[in-house]
C-alpha positions in Angstrom: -3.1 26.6 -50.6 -5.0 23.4 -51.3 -5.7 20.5 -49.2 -3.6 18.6 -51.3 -0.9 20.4 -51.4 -1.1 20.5 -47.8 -1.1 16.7 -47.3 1.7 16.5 -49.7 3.9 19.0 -47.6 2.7 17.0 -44.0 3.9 13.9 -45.8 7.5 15.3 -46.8 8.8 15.8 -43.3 6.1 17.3 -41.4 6.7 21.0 -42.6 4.7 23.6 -44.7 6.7 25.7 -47.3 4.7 28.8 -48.3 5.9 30.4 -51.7 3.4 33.4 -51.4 2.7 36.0 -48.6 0.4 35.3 -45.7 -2.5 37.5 -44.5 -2.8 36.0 -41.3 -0.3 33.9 -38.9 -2.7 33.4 -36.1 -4.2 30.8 -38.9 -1.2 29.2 -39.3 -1.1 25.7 -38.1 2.3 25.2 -36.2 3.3 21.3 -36.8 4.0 18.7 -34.0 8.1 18.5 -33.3 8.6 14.7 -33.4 11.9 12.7 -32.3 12.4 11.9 -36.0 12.8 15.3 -36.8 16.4 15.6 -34.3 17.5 11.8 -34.3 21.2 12.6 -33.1 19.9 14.6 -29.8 21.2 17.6 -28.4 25.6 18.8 -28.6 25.7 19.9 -25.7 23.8 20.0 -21.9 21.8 23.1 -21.3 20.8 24.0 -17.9 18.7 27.0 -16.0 18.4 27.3 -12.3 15.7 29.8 -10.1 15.4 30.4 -6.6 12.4 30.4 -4.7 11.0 32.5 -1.1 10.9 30.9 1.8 7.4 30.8 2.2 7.0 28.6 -1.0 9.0 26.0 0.0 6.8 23.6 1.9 4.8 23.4 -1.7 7.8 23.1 -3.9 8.5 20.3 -1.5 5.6 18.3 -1.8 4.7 18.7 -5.4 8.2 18.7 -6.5 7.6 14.3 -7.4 5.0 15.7 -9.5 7.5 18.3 -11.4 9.6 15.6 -11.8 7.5 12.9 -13.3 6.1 15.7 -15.7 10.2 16.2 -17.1 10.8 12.8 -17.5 8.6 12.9 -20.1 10.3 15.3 -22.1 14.1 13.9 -20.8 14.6 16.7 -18.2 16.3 16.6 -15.7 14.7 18.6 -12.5 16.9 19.1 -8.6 15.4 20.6 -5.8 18.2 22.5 -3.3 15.9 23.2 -0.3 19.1 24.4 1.8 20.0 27.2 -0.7 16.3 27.9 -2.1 17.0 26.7 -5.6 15.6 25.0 -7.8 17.6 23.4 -11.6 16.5 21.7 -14.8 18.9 20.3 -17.1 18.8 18.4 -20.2 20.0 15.1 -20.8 21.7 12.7 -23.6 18.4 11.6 -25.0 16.1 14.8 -25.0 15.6 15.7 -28.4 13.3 19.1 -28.7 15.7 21.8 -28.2 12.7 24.3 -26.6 11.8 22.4 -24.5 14.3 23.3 -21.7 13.0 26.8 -22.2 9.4 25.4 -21.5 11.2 24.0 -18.5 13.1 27.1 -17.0 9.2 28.8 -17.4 7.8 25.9 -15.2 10.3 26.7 -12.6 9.8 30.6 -13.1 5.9 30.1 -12.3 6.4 28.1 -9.3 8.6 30.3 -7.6 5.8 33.0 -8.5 3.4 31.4 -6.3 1.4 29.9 -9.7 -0.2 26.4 -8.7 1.4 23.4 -10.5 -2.1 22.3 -11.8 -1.2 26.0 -14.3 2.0 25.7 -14.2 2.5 22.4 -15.7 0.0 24.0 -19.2 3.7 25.7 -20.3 4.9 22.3 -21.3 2.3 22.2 -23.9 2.8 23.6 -27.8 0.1 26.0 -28.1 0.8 27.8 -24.6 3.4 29.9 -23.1 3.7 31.9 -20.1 4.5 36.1 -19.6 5.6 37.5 -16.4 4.8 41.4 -16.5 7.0 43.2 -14.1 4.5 46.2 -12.6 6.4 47.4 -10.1 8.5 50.3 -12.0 5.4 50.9 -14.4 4.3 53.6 -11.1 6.8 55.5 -9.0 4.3 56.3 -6.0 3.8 53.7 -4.2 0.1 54.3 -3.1 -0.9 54.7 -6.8 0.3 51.6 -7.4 -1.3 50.1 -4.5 -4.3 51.2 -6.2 -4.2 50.2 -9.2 -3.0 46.7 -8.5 -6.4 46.5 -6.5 -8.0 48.0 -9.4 -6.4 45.1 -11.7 -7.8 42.5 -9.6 -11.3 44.1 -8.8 -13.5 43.3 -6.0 -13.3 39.8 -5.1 -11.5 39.4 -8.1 -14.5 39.7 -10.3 -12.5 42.1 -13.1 -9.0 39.4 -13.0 -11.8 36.6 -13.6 -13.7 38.4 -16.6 -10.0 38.5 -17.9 -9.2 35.1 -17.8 -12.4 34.4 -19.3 -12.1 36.8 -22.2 -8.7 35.3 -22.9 -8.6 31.8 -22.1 -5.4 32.5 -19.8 -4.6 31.8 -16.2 -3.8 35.1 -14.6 -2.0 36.0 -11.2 -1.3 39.0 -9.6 1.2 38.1 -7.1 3.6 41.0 -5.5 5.1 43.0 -7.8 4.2 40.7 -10.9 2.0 39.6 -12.7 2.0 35.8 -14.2 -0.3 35.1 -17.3 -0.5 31.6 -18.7 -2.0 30.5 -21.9 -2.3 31.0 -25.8 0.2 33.6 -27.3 -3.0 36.1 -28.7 -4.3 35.8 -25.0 -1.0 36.8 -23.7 -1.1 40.1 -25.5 -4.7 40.8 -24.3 -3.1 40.2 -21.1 -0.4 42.5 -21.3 -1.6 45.2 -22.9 -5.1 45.1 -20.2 -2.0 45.0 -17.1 0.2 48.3 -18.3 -3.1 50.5 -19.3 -4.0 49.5 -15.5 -0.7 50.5 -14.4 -0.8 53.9 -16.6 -4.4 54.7 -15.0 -6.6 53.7 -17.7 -9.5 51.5 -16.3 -9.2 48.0 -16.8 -13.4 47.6 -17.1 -12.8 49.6 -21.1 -10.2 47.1 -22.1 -12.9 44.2 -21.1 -15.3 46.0 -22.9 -13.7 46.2 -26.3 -12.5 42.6 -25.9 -16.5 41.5 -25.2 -17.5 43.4 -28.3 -14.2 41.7 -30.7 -15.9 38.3 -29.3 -19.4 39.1 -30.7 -17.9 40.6 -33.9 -15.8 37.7 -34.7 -19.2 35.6 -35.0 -20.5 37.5 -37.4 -19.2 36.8 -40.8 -20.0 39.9 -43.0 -18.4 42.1 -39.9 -15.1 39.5 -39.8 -13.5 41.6 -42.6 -14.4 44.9 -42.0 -12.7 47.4 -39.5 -14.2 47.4 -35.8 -12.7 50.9 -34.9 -16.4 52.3 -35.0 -17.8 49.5 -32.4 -14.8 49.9 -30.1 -15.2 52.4 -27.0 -12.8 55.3 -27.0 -11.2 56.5 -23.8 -10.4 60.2 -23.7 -8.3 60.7 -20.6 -9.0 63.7 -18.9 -6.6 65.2 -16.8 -8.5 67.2 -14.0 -5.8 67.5 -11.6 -5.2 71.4 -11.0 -1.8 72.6 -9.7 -2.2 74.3 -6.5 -1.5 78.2 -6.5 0.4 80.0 -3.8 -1.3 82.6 -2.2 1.7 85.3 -2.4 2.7 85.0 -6.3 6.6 86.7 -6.5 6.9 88.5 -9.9 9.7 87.8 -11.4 12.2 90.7 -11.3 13.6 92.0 -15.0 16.8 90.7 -16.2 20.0 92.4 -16.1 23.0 91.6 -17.0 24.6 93.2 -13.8 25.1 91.9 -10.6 23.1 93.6 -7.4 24.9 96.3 -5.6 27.0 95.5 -2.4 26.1 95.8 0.8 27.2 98.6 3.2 29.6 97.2 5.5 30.0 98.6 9.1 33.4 100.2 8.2 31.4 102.2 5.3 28.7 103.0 7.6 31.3 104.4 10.2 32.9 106.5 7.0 29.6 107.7 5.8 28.4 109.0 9.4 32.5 110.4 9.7 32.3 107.6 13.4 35.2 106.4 12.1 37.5 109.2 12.4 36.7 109.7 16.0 39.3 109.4 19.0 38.5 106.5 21.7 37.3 109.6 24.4 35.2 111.0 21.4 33.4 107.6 20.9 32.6 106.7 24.3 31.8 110.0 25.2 29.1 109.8 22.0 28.1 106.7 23.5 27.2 107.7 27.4 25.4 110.6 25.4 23.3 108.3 23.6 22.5 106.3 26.2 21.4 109.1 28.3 19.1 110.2 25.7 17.5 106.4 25.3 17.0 106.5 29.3 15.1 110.1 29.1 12.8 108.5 26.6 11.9 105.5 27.9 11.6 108.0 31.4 9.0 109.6 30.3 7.1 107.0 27.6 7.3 105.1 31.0 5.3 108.3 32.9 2.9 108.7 30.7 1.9 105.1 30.7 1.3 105.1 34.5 -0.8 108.7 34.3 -2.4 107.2 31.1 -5.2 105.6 34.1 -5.8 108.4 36.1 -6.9 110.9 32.8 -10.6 111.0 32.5 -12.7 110.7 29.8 -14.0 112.9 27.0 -18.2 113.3 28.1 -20.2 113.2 24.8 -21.9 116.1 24.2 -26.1 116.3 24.2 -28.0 118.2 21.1 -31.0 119.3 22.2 -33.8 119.5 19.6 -34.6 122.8 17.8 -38.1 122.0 18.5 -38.7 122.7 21.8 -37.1 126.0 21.5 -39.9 126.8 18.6 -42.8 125.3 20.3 -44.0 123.4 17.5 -42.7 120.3 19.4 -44.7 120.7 21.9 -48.1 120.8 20.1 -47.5 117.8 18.8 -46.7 115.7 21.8 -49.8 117.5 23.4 -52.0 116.1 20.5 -50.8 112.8 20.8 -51.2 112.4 24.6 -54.7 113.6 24.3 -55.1 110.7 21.9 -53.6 108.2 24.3 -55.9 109.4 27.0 -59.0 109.2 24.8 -58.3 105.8 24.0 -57.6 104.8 27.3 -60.8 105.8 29.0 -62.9 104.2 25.8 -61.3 100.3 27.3 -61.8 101.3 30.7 -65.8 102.3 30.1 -65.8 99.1 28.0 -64.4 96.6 31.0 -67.3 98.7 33.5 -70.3 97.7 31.4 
């Protein structure tokens, strides 16, 4: 599209009209929404309410004049309910942008989120917007996700800095939120940096690729061109084992039959023919019995008490074979004369 034609459309109300396809909409310059373009105002009063924690109420308090003041501008109206915690914005008879009420109700969001109003306030503008990324259902343990959070922000909040700075946003992790301000692209950095943290994918590869898309973008023979080859890849690895048991059941083979029943006593009492017994016969068989147990445990009982007074078993001495032939003695002979030899050779030794 030429310059002139794009003066020509600027002039005709203020809005481009594209006959062809675009390439790019991140180009794409948005025009300024002007109170001639909506004359006759709004039909019909729109209005959004939030509450807010206790613990942010002495702040909403005091910089609630400056919420205010910042509305008027844009013909909203702002109340402050400090007994129920809430806190409205409504429009009036003479605003005349439409989204801007929606602009509002994120003001309100991001206060209540424990965002400063000196970032807050930025949503009013055109160019920015706000997203608040829930995080909280992203992990089910809640240790992990104690983790990763802390992992999101880095130590002293070094890696939630090097995010902001990569894409130009506000970012705070607050809870179990997260509340990014800024330009739409940066948003989607944002968002897409926050669940890869939350899905255990390190936020320090993210930063990386978006470093190297910065240098990239300055060169202009590389600004058409695919940057799949310059971007790190991640490769997750998944190196948690599942612990084995120590007694692994085997499975037992399928049948379509049931197990067998169990024995009860009755057909216990058939099987052994007990059951056909008088009353006299059984506790007859009983006294029996129990006459039998008492003779065992008698005498298991006698033999542990004479169990002390048995003696040992001696073990028995081999005596050598040599002896009996002689040869043994020769030998021992030999070696004593040795002994003695040597023995009188030191002893002459220590007289001279």
């Amino acid at each position: 599209m030429s310059d002139s034609e794009s003066e020509a459309g600027d002039q005709a109300g203020g809005v481009e009209h594209f006959n062809g396809p675009v390439e790019n909409a991140w180009l794409l310059k948005i025009p300024e929404f002007q109170p001639s373009d909506n004359p006759n105002g709004l039909l019909e009063e729109s209005s959004f309410s939030c509450l807010f924690p206790k613990y942010r109420e002495k702040y909403v308090k005091e910089c609630w004049p400056l919420v205010e003041k910042a509305l008027s501008s844009h013909f909203i109206k702002a109340e402050l309910d400090l007994i129920q915690g809430n806190m409205t914005v409504k429009t009036t008879r003479k605003t005349w942008d439409p989204f801007i009420i929606l602009k509002a109700r994120d003001l309100i969001k991001l206060l209540s989120r424990s965002v400063p109003y000196e970032q807050a306030v930025k949503v009013l503008e055109d160019e920015i917007s706000c997203d608040i990324i829930k995080i909280k259902n992203l992990v089910r343990n809640k240790d992990k996700f104690v983790k990763r959070r802390s992992r999101l922000i880095g130590p002293n909040g070094c890696t939630l800095k090097s995010l902001e700075l990569l894409t130009n946003c506000y970012v705070l992790v607050q809870g179990a939120t997260v509340s990014a301000i800024g330009p739409y692209k940066g948003l989607q950095c944002v968002r897409k940096v926050v669940e890869e943290t939350m899905k255990n994918i390190h936020p320090i590869y993210n930063i990386k690729a978006l470093m190297i898309k910065r240098e990239l973008m300055k060169d202009e023979n590389l600004r058409e061109e695919n940057w799949e080859r310059f971007l790190p890849r991640f490769q997750s690895k998944n190196t948690s084992k599942r612990a084995k048991p120590k007694v692994v059941k085997k499975k037992k083979d399928y049948t379509p039959f049931p197990p067998p029943l169990l024995e009860s006593k009755v057909d216990k009492q058939l099987a052994s023919g007990e059951y056909f017994l008088t009353d006299e016969q059984k506790t007859a068989k009983k006294k029996q019995e129990m006459k039998a147990k008492e003779k065992r445990n008698e005498t298991e009982q006698k033999r542990r008490r004479e169990q002390d007074f048995v003696a040992p078993e001696e073990p028995s001495r081999k005596h050598s074979t040599k002896n009996d032939s002689g040869k043994g003695n020769e030998l021992n002979i030999k070696s004593l004369k040795g002994k003695i030899a040597k023995a009188n050779k030191r002893a002459g030794v220590k007289r001279k």
